[in-house]
C-alpha positions in Angstrom: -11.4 2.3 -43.4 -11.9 3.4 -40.0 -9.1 4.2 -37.5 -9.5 1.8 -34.2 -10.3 3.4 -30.9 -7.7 4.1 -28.9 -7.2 1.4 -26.2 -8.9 1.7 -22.7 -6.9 3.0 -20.2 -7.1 4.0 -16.3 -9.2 1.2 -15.2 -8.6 0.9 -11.8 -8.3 -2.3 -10.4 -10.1 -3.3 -7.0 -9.9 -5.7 -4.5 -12.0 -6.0 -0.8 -10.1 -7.4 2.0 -12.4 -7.4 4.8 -12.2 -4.5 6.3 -10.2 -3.1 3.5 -10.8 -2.2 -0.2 -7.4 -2.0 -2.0 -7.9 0.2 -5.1 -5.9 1.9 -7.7 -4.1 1.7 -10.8 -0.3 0.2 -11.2 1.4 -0.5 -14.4 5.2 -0.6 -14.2 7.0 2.6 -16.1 3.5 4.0 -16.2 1.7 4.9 -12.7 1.3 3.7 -9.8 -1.8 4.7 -6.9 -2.6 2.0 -4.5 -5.5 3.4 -2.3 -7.1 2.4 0.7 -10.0 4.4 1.6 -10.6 3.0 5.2 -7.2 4.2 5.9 -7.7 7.1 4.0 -4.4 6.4 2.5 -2.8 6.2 -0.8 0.6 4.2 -1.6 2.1 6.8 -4.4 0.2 8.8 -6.9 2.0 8.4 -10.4 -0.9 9.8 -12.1 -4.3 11.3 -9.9 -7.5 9.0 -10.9 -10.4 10.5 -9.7 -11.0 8.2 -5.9 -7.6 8.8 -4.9 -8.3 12.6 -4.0 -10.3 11.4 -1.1 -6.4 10.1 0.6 -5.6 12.8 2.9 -2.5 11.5 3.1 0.0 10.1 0.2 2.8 7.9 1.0 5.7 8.0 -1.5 7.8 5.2 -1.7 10.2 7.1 -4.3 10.9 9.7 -6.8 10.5 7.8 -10.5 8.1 9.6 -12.2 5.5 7.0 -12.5 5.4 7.2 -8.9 5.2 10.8 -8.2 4.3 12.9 -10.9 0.6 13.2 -10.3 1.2 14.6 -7.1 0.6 18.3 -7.9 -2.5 17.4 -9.6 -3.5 15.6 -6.3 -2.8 18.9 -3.9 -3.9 21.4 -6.4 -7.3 19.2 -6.7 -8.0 18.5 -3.5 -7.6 22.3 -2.7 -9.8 23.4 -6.1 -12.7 21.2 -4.4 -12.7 22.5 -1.1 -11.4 18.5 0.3 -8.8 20.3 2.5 -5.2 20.5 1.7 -2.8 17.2 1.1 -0.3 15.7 2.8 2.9 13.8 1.4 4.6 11.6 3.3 8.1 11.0 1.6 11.7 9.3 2.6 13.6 12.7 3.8 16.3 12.1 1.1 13.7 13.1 -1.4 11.7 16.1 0.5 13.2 19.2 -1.0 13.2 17.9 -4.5 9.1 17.6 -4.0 9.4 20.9 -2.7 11.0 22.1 -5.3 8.5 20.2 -7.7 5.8 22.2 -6.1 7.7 25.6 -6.0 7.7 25.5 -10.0 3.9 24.8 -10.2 3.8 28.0 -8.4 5.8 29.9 -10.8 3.9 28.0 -13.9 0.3 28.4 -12.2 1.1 32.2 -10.2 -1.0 30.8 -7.4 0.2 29.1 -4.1 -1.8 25.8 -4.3 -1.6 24.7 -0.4 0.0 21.3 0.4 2.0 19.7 3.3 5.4 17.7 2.9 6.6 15.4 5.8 10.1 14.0 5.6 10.4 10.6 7.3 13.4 9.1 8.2 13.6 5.0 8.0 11.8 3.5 11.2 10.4 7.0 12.2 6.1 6.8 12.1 3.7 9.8 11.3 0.0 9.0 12.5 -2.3 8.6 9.9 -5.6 8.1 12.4 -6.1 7.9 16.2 -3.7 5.3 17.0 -2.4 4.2 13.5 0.8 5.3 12.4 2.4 5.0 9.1 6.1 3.6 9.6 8.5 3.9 7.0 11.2 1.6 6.3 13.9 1.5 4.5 13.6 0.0 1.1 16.7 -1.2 -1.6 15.8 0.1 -5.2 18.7 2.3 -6.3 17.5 5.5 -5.7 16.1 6.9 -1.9 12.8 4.4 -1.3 10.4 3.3 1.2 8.9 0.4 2.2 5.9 1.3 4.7 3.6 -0.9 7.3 0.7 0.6 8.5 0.6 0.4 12.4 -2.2 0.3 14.9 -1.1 0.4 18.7 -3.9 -1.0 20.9 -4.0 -0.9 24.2 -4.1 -4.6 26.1 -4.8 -5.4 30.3 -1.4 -6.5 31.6 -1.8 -10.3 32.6 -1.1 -10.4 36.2 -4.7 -7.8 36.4 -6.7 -10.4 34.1 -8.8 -11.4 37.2 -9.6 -8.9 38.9 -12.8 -7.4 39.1 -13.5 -3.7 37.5 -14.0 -1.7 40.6 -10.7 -2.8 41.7 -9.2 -1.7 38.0 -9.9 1.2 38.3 -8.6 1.7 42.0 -5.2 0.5 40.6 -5.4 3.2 37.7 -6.4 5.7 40.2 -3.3 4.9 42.2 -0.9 5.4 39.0 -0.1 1.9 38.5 -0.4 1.2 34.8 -2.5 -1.6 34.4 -2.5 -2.3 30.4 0.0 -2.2 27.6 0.4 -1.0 24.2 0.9 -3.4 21.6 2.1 -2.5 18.1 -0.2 -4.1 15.4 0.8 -4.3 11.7 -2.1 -4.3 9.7 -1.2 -3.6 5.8 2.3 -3.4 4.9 3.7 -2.0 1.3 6.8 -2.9 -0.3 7.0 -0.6 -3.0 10.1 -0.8 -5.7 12.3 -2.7 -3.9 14.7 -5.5 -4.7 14.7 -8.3 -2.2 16.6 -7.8 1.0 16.4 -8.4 5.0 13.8 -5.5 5.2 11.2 -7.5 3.8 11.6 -10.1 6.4 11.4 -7.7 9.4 8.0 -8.5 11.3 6.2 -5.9 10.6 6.2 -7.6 7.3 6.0 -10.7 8.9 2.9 -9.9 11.2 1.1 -7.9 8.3 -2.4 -9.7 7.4 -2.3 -8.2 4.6 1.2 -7.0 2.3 0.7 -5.2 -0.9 4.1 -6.0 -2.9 5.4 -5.2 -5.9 6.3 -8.1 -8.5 7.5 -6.3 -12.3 9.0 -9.5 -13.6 7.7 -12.8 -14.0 9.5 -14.4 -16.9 12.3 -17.5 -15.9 14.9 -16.0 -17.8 14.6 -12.0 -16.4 15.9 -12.7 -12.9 19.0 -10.9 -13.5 17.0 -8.1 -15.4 14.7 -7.7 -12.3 18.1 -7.6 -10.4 19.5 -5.0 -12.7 16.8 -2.4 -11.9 16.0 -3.8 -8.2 12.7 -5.1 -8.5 11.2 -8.5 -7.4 10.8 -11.2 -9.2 8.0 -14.1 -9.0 11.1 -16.3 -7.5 11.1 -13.6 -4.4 7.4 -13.9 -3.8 7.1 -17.3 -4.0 10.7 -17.2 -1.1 8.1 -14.2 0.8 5.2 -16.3 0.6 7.0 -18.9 3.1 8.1 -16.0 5.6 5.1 -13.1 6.0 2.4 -14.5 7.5 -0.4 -12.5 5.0 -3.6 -13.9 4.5 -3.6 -11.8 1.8 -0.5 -10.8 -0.9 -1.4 -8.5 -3.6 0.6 -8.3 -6.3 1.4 -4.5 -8.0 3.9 -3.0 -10.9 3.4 -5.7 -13.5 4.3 -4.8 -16.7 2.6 -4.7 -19.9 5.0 -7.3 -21.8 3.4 -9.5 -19.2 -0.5 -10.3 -19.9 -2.4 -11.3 -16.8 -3.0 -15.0 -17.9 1.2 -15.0 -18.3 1.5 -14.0 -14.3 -1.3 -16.6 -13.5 0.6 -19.2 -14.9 4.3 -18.4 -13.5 2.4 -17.8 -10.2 0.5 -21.5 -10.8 4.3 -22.7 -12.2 6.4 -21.5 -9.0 4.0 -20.7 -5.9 3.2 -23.9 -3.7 -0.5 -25.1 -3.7 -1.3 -23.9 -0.1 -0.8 -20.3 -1.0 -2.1 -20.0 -3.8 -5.4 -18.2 -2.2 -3.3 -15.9 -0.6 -2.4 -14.1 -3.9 -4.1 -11.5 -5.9 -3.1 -9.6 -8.8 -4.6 -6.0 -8.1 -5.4 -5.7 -11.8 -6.6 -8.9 -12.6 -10.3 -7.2 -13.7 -11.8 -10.3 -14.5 -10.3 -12.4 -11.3 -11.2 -9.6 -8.8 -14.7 -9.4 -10.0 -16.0 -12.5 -9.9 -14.7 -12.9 -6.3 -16.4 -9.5 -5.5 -19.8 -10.9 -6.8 -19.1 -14.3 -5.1 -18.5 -12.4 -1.9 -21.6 -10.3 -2.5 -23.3 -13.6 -3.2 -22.3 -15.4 -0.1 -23.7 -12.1 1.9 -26.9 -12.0 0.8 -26.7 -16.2 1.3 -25.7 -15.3 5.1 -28.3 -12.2 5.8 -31.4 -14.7 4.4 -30.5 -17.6 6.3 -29.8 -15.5 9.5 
């Protein structure tokens, strides 16, 4: 008799949000990478898959080890194939023992494998891109955690100078009279481990088109288990759904004693009607590719009848 294959593993899920692909892998207990390419950004890095060494920048929400461990692998690959050296943004409660993580690889490896820590404190911001900042925010989950919200600050004309005409614009800059205003735009926001708390209300969250949250427990009877290890709960998202303003909630950290067809139906059993095309499940495979190939579909629809 023939042993079975092992199962299939490290399929990363993948969702596009115009103008954003949303792609990694997240398994509660078992790893965790969220990556968003046009960002050039990953959410954690519990293991390395192969896409996520093109993040310059990693954003750990926390120290469980199916959050961080593949972080080594990450700076040492990125510096094996020439992509430039990684950068680590972590809550500052947690940046020496990530140093300290990396100091041993040196010992083990007898090689200095360059790579770049940043400690943020909660509501501090570290630019990810010309005018995008990464903020972190204080998250509730037992141990030091972050929530982040990704940032962009755009500049907008003041409204008393909507009228007038260009030439004179630019005589009223000349003059050192500041003519336009910088406005703070949330543009993906993160939750990671978190129970439910005020900071998930804040508007950055609120504001956020599009909020990537975690959601490990989904069963009636496991609120107070979700509770016990401060996580959320399908109860919380369904309370969320009614405050942030997403058009787009993707769900992260299920579990595997929860099949995807078991979240679809608690989801179905507790979300209201109206929201539910707002939510995805990151790896739903089967969900997230049919609406892929409907949305390819519908392009090629638009491109022949324009």
């Amino acid at each position: 008799m023939l042993p079975r294959r092992p199962f299939s593993t490290g399929k990363m899920g993948f969702l596009y949000l115009p103008p954003y692909r949303i792609q990694g892998i997240s398994v509660a207990g078992e790893q965790t990478v969220v990556h968003i390419p046009e960002l050039d950004l990953a959410f954690d890095i519990g293991l390395c898959p192969r896409p996520s060494l093109s993040a310059s920048v990693v954003a750990i929400t926390h120290g469980h080890m199916d959050h961080v461990a593949g972080l080594p692998y990450y700076f040492s690959q990125r510096s094996f194939q020439k992509m430039g050296s990684g950068t680590c943004v972590c809550h500052e409660e947690i940046a020496s023992a990530i140093q300290g993580m990396m100091a041993g690889w040196v010992d083990l490896e007898q090689q200095n494998t360059p790579f770049k820590i940043i400690a943020l404190a909660p509501n501090d911001e570290y630019e990810i891109k010309p005018n995008i900042m990464l903020k972190g925010i204080e998250a509730d989950h037992g141990v030091p955690a972050m929530s982040y919200v990704v940032i962009e600050y755009r500049k907008k004309l003041l409204e008393k100078f909507h009228n007038f005409p260009q030439s004179k614009l630019r005589d009223i800059k000349l003059s050192g009279t500041e003519i336009t205003q910088t406005n703070p735009i949330p543009i993906v926001a993160f939750t990671g481990d978190t129970q439910m708390g005020d900071h998930l209300c804040r508007q950055e969250f609120v504001r956020a088109p599009i909020v990537i949250s975690e959601c490990t427990f989904f069963e009636h009877d496991h609120r107070s288990r979700a509770a016990a290890g401060k996580h959320l709960h399908i109860d919380d998202i369904a309370e969320l759904l009614t405050i942030w303003g997403a058009k787009d909630v993707v769900l992260v950290h299920l579990s595997r004693r929860t099949t995807i067809e078991q979240a679809r139906a608690a989801i179905e059993k507790k979300v209201r009607p109206s929201d539910m095309s707002r939510i995805h499940i990151l790896m739903d495979h089967r969900t997230n590719h049919g609406r892929y190939e409907k949305q390819l579909e519908d392009l090629v629809d638009t491109s022949e009848t324009g």
